[in-house]
C-alpha positions as CSV (number, residue, x, y, z in Angstrom):
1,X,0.0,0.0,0.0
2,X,1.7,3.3,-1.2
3,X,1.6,6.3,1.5
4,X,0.6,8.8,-1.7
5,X,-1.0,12.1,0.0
6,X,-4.8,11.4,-0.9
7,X,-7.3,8.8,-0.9
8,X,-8.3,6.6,-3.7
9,X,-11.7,5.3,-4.5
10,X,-11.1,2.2,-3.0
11,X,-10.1,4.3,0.4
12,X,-13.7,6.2,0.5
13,X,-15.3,3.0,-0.3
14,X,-14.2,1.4,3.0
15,X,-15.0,4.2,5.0
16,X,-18.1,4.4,3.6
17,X,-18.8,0.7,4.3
18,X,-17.6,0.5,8.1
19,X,-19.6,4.3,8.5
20,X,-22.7,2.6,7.3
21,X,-22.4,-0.5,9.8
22,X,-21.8,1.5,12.7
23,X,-23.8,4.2,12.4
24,X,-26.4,1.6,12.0
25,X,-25.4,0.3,15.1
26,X,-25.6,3.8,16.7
27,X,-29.2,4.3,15.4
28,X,-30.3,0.7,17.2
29,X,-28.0,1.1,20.0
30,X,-29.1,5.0,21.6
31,X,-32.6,5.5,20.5
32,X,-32.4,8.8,23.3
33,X,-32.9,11.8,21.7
34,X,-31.1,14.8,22.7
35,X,-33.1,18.6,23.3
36,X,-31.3,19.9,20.7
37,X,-32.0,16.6,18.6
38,X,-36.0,17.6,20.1
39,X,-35.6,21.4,19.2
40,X,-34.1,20.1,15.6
41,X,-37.4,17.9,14.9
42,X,-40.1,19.7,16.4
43,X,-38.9,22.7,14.7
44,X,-39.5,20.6,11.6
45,X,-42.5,19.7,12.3
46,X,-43.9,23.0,13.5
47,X,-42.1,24.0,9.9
48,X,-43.9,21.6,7.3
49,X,-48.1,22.0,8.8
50,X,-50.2,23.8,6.6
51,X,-49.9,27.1,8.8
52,X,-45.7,26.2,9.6
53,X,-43.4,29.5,9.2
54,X,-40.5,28.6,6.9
55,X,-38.8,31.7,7.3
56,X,-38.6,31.7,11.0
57,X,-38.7,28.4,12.2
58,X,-39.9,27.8,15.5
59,X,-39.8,25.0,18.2
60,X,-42.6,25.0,20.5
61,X,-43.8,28.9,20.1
62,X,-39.8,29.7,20.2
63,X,-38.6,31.6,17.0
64,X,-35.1,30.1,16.1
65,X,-32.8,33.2,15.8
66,X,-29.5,31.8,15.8
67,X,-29.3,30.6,13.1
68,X,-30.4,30.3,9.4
69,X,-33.2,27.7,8.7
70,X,-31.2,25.7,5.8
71,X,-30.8,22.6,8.1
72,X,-34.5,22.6,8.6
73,X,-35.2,23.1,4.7
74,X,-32.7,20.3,4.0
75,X,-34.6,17.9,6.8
76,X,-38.2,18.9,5.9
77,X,-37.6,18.3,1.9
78,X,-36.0,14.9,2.7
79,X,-38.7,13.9,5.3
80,X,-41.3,15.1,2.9
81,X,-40.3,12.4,0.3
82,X,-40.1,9.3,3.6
83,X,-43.8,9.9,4.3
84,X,-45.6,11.2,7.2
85,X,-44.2,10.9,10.8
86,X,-40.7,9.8,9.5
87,X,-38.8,13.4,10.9
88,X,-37.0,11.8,13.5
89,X,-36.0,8.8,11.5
90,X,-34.8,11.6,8.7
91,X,-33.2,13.6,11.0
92,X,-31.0,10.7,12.0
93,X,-30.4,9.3,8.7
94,X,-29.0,12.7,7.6
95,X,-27.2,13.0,10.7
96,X,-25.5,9.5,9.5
97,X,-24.7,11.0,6.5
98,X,-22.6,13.8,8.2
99,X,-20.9,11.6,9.8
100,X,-19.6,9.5,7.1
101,X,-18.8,12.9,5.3
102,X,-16.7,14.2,8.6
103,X,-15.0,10.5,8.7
104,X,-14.2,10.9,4.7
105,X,-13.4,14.7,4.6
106,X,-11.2,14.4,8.1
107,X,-9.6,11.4,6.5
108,X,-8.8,13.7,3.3
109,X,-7.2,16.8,5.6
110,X,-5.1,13.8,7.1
111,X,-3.9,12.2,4.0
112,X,-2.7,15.7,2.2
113,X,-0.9,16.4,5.8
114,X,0.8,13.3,6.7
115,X,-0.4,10.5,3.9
116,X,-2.4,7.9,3.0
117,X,-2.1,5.5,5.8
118,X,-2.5,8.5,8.3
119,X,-5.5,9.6,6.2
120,X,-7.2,6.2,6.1
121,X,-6.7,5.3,10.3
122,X,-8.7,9.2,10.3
123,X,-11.3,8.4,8.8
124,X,-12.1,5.0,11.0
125,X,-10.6,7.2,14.5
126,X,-13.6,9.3,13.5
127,X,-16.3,7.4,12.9
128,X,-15.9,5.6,15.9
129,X,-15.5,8.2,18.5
130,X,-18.1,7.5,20.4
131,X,-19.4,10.9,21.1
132,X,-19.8,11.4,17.4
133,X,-21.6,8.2,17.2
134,X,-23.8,8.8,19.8
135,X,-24.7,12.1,18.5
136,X,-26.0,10.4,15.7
137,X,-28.6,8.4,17.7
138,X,-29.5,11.5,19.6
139,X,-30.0,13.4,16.7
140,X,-27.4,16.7,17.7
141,X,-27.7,18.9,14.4
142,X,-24.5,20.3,15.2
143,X,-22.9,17.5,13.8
144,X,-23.9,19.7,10.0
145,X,-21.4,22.3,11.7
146,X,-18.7,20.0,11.9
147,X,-19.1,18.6,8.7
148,X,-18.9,22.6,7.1
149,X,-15.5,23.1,9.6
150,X,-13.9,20.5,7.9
151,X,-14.9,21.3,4.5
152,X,-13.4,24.7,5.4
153,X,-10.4,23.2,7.0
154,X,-9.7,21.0,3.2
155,X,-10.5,23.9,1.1
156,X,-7.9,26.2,3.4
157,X,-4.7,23.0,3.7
158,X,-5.6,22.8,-0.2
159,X,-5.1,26.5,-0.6
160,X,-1.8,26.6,1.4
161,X,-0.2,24.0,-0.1
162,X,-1.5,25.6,-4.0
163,X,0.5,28.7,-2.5
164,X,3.7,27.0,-0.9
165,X,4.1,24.8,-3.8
166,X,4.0,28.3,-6.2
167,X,6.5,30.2,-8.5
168,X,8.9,32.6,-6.2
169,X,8.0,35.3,-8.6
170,X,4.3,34.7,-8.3
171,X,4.8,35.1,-4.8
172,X,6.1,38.5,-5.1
173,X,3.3,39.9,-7.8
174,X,1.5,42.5,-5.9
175,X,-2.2,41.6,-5.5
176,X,-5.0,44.0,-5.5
177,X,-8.5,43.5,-4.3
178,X,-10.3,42.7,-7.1
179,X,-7.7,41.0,-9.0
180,X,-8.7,37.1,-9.7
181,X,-7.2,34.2,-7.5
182,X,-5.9,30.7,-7.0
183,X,-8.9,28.0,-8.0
184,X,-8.4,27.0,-4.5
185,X,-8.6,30.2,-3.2
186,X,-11.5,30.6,-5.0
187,X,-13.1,27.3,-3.5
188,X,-11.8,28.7,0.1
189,X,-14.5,31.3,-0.5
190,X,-16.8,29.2,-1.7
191,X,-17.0,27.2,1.7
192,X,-16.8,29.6,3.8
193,X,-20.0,31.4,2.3
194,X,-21.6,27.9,2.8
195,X,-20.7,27.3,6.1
196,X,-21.9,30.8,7.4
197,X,-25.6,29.5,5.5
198,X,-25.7,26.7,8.1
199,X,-23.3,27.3,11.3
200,X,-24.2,29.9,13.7
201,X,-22.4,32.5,13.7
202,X,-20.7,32.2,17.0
203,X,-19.3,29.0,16.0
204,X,-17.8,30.8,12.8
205,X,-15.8,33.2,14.9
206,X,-14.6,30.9,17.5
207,X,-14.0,27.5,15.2
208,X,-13.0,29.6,11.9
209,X,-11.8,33.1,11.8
210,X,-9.9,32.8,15.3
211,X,-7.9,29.6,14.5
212,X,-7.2,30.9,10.6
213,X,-6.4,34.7,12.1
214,X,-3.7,33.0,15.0
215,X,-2.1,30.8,11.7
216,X,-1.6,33.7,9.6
217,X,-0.5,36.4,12.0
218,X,1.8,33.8,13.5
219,X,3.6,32.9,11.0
220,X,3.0,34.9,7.3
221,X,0.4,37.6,7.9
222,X,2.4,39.5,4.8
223,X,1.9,37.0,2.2
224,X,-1.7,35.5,3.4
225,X,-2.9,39.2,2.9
226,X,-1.7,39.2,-0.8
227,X,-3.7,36.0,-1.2
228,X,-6.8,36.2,1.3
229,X,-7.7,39.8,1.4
230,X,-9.9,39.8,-1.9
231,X,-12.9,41.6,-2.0
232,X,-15.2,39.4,-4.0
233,X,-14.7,36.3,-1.5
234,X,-14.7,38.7,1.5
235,X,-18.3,40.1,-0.5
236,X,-19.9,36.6,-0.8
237,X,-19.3,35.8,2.8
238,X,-20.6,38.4,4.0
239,X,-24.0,38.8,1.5
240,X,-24.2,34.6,2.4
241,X,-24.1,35.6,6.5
242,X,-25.9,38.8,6.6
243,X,-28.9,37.6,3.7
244,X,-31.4,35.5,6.0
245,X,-31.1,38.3,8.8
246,X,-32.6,41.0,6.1
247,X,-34.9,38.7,4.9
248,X,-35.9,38.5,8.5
249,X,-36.3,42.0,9.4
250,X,-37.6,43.1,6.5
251,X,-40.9,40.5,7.7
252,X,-40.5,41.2,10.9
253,X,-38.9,44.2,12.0
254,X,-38.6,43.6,15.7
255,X,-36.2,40.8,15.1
256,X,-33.2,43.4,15.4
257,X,-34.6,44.3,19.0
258,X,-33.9,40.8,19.9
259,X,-30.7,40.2,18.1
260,X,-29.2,43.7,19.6
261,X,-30.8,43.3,22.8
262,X,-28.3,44.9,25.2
263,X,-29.5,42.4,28.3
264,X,-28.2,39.8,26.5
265,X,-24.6,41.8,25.8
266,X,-24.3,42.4,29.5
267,X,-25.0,38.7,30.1
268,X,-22.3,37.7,28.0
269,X,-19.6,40.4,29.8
270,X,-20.7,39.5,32.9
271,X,-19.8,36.1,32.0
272,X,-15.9,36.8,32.4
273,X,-16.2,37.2,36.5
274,X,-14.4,34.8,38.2
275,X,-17.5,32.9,39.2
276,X,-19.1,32.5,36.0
277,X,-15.9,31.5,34.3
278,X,-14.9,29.0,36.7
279,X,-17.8,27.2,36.1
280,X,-17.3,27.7,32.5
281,X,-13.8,26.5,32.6
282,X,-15.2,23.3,34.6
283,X,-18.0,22.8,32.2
284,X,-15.6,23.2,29.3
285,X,-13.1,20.7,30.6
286,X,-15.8,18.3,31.5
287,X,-17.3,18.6,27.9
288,X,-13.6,18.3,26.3
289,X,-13.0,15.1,28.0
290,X,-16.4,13.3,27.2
291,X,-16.0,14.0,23.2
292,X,-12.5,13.4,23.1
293,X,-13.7,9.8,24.7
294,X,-11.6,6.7,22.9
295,X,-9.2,8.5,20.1
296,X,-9.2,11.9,20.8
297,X,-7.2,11.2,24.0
298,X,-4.2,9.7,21.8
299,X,-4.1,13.5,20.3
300,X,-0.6,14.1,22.8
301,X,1.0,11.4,21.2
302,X,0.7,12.5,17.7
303,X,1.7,16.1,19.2
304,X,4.8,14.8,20.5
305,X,5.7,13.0,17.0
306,X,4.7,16.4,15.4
307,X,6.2,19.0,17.4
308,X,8.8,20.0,15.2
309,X,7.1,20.9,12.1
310,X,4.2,22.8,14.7
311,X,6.5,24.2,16.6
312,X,9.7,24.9,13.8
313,X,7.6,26.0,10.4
314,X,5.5,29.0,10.9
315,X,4.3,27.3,7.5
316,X,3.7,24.2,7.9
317,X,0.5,22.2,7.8
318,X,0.8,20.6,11.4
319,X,0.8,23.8,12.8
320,X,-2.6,24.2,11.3
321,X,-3.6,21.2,13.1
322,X,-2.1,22.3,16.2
323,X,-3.9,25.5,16.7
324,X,-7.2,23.6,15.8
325,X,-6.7,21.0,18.1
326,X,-5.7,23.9,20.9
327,X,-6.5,27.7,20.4
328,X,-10.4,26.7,19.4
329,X,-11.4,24.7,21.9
330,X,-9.5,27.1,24.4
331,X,-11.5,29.8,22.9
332,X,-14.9,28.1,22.9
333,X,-14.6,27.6,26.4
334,X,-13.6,30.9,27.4
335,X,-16.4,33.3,25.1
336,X,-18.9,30.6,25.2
337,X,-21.5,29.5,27.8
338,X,-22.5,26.3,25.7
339,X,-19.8,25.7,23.5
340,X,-20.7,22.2,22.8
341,X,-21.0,23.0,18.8
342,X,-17.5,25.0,18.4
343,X,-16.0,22.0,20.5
344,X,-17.4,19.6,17.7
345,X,-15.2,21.3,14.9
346,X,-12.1,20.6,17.2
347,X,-12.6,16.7,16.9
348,X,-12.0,16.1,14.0
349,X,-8.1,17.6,14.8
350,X,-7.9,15.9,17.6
351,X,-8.4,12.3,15.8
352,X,-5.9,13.4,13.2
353,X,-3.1,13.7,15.6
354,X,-4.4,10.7,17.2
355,X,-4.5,8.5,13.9
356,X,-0.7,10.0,13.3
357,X,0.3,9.5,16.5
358,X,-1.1,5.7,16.4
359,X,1.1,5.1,12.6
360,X,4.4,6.9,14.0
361,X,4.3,4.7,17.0
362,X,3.4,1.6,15.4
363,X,6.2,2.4,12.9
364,X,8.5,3.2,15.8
365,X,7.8,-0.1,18.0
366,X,8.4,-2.5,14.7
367,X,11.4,-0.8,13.4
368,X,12.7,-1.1,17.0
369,X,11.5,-4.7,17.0
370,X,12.9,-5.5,13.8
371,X,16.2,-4.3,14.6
372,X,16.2,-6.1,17.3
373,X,15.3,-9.5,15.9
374,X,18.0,-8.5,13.2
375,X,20.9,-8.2,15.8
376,X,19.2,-11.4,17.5
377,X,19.5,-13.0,14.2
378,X,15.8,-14.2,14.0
379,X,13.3,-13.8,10.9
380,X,9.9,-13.0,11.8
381,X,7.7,-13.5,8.3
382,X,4.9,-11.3,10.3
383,X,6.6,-8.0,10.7
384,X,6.5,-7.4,6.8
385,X,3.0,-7.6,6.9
386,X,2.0,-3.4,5.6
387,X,1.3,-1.3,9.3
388,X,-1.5,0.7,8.0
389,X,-3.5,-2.7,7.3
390,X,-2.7,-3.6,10.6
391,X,-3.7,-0.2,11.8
392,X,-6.9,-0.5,10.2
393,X,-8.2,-3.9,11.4
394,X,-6.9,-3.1,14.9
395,X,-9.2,0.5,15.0
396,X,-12.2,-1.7,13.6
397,X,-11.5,-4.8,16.0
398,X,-11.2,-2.5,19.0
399,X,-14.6,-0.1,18.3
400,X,-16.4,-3.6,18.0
401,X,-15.0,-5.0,21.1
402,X,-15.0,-1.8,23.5
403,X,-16.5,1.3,22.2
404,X,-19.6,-0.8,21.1
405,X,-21.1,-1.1,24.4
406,X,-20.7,2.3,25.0
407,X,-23.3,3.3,23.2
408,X,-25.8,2.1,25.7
409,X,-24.3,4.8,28.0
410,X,-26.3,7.8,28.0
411,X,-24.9,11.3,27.7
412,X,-25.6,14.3,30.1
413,X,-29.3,15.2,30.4
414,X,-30.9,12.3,28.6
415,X,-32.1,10.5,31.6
416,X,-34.2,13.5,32.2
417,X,-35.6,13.1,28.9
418,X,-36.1,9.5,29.0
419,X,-38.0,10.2,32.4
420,X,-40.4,12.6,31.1
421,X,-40.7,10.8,28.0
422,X,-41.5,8.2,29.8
423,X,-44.3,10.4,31.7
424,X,-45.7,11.4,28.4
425,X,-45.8,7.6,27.4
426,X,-48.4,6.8,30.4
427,X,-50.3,10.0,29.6
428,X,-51.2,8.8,26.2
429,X,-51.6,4.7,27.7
430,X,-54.5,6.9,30.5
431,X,-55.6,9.0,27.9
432,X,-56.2,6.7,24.9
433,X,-58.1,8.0,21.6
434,X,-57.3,11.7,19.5
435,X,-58.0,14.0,22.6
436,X,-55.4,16.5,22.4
437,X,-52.8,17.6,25.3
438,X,-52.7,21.3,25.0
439,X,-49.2,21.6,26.3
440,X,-48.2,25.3,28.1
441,X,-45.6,26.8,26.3
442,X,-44.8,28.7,29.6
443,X,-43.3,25.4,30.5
444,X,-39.8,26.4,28.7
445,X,-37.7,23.4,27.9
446,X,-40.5,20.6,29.1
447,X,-42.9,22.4,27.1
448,X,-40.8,22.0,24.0
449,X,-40.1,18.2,25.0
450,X,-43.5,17.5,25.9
451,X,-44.9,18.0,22.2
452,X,-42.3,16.4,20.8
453,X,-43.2,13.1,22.7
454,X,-47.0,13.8,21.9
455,X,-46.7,13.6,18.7
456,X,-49.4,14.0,16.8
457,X,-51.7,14.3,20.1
458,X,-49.9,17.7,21.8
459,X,-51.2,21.3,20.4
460,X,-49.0,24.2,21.7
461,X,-50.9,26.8,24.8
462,X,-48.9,30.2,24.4
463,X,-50.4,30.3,28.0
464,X,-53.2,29.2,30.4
465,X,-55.3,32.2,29.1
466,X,-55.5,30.4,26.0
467,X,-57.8,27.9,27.0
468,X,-60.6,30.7,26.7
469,X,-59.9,31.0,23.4
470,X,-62.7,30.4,21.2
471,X,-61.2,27.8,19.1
472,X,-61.0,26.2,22.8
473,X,-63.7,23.5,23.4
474,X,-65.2,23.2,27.1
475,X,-63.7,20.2,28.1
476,X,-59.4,20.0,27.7
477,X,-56.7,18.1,28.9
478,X,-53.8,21.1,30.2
479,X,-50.3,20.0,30.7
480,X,-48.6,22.0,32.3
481,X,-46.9,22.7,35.9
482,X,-48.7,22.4,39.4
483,X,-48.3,25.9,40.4
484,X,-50.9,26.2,37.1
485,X,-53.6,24.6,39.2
486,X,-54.5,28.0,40.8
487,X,-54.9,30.0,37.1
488,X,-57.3,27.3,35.5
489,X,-59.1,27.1,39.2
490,X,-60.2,30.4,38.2
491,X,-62.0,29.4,34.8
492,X,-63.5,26.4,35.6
493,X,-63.6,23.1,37.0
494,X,-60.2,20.9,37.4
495,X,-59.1,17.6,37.9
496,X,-55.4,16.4,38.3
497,X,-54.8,13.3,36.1
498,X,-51.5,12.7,36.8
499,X,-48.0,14.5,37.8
500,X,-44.3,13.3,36.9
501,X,-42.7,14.0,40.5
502,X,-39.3,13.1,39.5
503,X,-39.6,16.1,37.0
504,X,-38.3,18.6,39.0
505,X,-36.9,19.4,43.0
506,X,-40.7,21.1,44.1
507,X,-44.4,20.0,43.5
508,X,-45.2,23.2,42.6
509,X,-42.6,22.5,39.4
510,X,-43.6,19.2,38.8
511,X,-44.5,18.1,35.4
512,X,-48.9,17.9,35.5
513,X,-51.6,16.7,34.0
514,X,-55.5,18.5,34.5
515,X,-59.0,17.9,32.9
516,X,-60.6,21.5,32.6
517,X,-64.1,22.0,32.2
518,X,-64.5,26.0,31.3
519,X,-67.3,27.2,33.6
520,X,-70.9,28.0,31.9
521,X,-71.2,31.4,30.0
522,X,-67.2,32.4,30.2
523,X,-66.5,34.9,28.0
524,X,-64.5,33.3,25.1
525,X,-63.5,36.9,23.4
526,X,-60.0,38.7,22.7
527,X,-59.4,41.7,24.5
528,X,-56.2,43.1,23.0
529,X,-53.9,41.5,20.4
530,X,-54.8,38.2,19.5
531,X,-50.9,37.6,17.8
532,X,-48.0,37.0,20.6
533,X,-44.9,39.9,19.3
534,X,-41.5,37.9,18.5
535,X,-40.5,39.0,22.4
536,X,-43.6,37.6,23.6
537,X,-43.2,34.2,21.7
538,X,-39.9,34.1,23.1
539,X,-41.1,34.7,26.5
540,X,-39.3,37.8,27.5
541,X,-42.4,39.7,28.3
542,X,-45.5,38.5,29.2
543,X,-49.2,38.2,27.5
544,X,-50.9,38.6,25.6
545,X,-53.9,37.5,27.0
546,X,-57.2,36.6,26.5
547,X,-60.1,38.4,27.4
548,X,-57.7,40.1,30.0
549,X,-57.0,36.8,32.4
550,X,-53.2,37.1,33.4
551,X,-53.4,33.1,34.0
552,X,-50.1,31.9,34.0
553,X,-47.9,29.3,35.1
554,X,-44.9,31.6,35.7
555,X,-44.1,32.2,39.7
556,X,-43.4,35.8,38.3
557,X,-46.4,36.7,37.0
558,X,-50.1,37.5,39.5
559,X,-52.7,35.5,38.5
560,X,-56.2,38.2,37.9
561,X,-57.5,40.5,35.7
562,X,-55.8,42.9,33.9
563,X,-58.4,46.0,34.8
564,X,-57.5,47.9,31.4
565,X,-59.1,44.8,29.0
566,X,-62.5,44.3,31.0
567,X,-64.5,44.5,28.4
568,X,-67.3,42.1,26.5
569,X,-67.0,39.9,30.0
570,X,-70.0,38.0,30.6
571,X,-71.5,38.9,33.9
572,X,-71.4,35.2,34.9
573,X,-67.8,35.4,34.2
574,X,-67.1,37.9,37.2
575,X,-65.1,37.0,40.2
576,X,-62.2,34.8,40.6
577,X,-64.5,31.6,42.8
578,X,-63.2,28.5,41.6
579,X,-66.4,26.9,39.1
């Protein structure tokens, strides 16, 4: 097997075929969801009803703001083909798919760095690290942000290497900013204007333009300024990251109140005290070590065998590696409170150094042994035998025999889900038939998981007040928590179903299910805006609500009559004694 520096088809085949079998493995193996996995698919299915918002996508009431809703088009479209009810199952097949591309593309980065052999023990290091893996199972949509890293990371090693490998003189041509480029340049561009269509954009500064801006100031800021600083490319990324936030306002102009929303600025300064980043540091370091689980801890070893072309070229390729696999997690940690997704684009580095750190050793320990068995005059047939095959079937041998149980393990928060899954499992055994849930929206984060476990059977509540809407019938089953009990008290008769106490630490938090049956002669009209604003659907002020009753399940909010909206009340409807 020659060590050229890229893959053949016979290479991408073989990674495609072990990716299929354990990723089909994962899918059987972690049926868990993840919330972001439930915000990914009920956002797709809020997306794709007759009435769905595919500009804004939305998870439960929530607008999606942080990023663009491509993901969701690309899910929805594909979903839309596999029939009804199959959003989950889509989610995760595509979710596969990314994963096979981050194997194939990481394997591609390591073979133009360090070779073939090194490319091809890449590819199988990352498609069986079992946080990768897992996140297929749990649906995590960030795995899409990885995928576009990488991409970016091959189109930026391809355009260094077009550059080192140039004429002397071409170097030295002066370069304006609209003269034309490199192709690979050109195809730099081109990636980075599709990666800012899908990854948010704080994971494009801390997981792209800080690692690339520490390379190039390190080492050749002259030269990459010649090359990079073209206003075209710099014009496409910028029209590709600021288009779906004009669309936006232009539709809804209150969007820029929430995207410039000072509170949230302050929350983000106030997030460098030492308190808050202590327990950022903790929860990075934490985070670091459960995805760098299985390879990703080899990634010292491949340092060590690589620390003088890091640490020696200010060009060199490693070095690109190197600040991946250091400066971005480092920075994720420190600007961001849930830097999960930037720390995703740093694994990929990570298993490169491993894989190279696995072949240099290997490499090491039989040219040591065969030197030895040479002065010991012995023959060993077995030695000759190519390392990177034995590389290969020991990575593949040892994911089957160690990492595979594994994946039964559950990650961070999904026993929680499985909990209240479980909950909404007995719900619909007590409450068999089509009833609907109306699920509170005031609920947060249970409210979101909540009607992605109901299915077809849960129907979103902006708040209790909505269950005097007109559209409302008499009779409802209310999910939402106990503290709720003394709001729908107030408009009728109620009966507690059943509760999920392990839900949260208080029975006035836990998870509950009522029968309401509206009193006789409520009023059922609007008095006020019928429409939630963007800052009401994202439940940063309260309201609106119907026909003036502030019922709510928020401990923040008094439960009673707003006296300003008293109007068309039915006389029967006065008073707050339970019905």
């Amino acid at each position: 097997m020659t060590n050229s520096l890229q893959l053949d088809r016979a290479d991408r085949q073989l990674l495609v075929g072990f990716g299929s079998v354990i990723l089909l493995l994962a899918t059987i193996t972690n049926p868990a969801v993840s919330f972001d996995g439930v915000i990914l698919v009920q956002s797709i299915r809020e997306m794709t009803q007759p009435a769905g918002d595919w500009l804004i996508p939305s998870a439960g009431g929530r607008p999606l703001l942080d990023q663009t809703p491509v993901l969701q088009w690309l899910v929805g479209f594909f979903a839309s083909y596999c029939g009804e009810g199959t959003v989950l199952t889509a989610t995760r097949v595509l979710c596969a798919c990314g994963l096979i591309a981050l194997s194939v593309l990481s394997a591609e980065n390591a073979a133009l760095v360090f070779g073939r052999r090194a490319g091809l023990l890449t590819g199988l290091t990352t498609m069986t690290t079992v946080s990768l893996v897992q996140s297929v199972g749990e649906a995590r949509s960030d795995i899409f942000s990885a995928v576009m890293l990488m991409l970016v990371t091959f189109a930026f090693l391809r355009a260094e290497v077009a550059q080192t490998h140039s004429e002397p003189m071409r170097m030295r041509l002066p370069r304006s900013l609209f003269t034309s480029r490199r192709r690979e340049t050109v195809q730099l561009f081109a990636c980075i204007a599709l990666a800012a269509l899908i990854c948010p954009s704080s994971v494009l500064f801390v997981s792209l333009l800080i690692p690339a801006a520490t390379f190039l100031i390190s080492g050749r800021l002259q030269s990459a300024l010649r090359e990079y600083l073209w206003l075209w490319g710099m014009g496409a990324v910028l029209m590709s990251a600021v288009a779906w936030p004009l669309i936006v306002c232009s539709q809804v102009p209150e969007a820029w109140e929430v995207w410039l929303d000072t509170d949230q600025l302050w929350n983000w300064l106030s997030g460098f005290g030492v308190a808050r980043m202590q327990a950022r540091c903790s929860h990075g370091a934490a985070l670091i070590f459960t995805l760098s689980i299985s390879w990703g801890l080899l990634a010292p070893v491949g340092m060590w065998f690589t620390r003088h072309e890091a640490l020696g070229s200010k060009r060199s390729l490693e070095r690109v590696l190197w600040i991946q696999a250091l400066i971005a997690p480092f920075a994720a940690v420190v600007l961001l409170d849930q830097p999960r997704a930037a720390l995703m684009a740093s694994v990929g580095a990570w298993n490169m150094l491993a894989a190279v750190g696995i072949e240099r050793w290997i490499d090491a320990s039989v040219q040591r042994m065969r030197n030895w068995l040479a002065n010991a005059r012995v023959y060993l047939p077995a030695l000759s035998f190519p390392v990177s095959r034995i590389s290969i079937a020991a990575a593949f041998l040892i994911f089957v025999g160690v990492f595979v149980p594994t994946l039964w393990t559950d990650s961070v928060g999904i026993q929680t889900a499985r909990t209240e899954a479980a909950f909404i499992r007995d719900v619909i055994t007590q409450m068999p038939g089509t009833e609907r849930i109306a699920v509170d929206l005031e609920l947060g984060d249970d409210g979101i998981q909540a009607l992605f476990d109901l299915q077809q059977r849960g129907k979103p509540l902006h708040n209790l007040s909505y269950v005097l809407n007109e559209s409302e019938p008499d009779r409802q089953l209310v999910l939402t928590r106990r503290r709720g009990l003394r709001a729908l008290l107030l408009v009728g008769a109620v009966d507690e179903l059943a509760s999920c106490e392990s839900s949260t630490a208080t029975s006035d938090d836990e998870l509950t299910l009522f029968r309401l049956k509206v009193a006789p002669g409520m009023a059922r009209t609007m008095g006020g805006s019928r429409t939630p604003s963007l800052a009401q659907r994202l439940h940063k002020e309260p309201g609106p609500w119907v026909n003036g009753w502030q019922l709510s399940s928020r401990a923040d909010i008094s439960i009673g009559r707003e006296p300003a909206t008293m109007i068309a009340v039915d006389p029967r409807a006065e008073g707050t004694r339970p019905y």
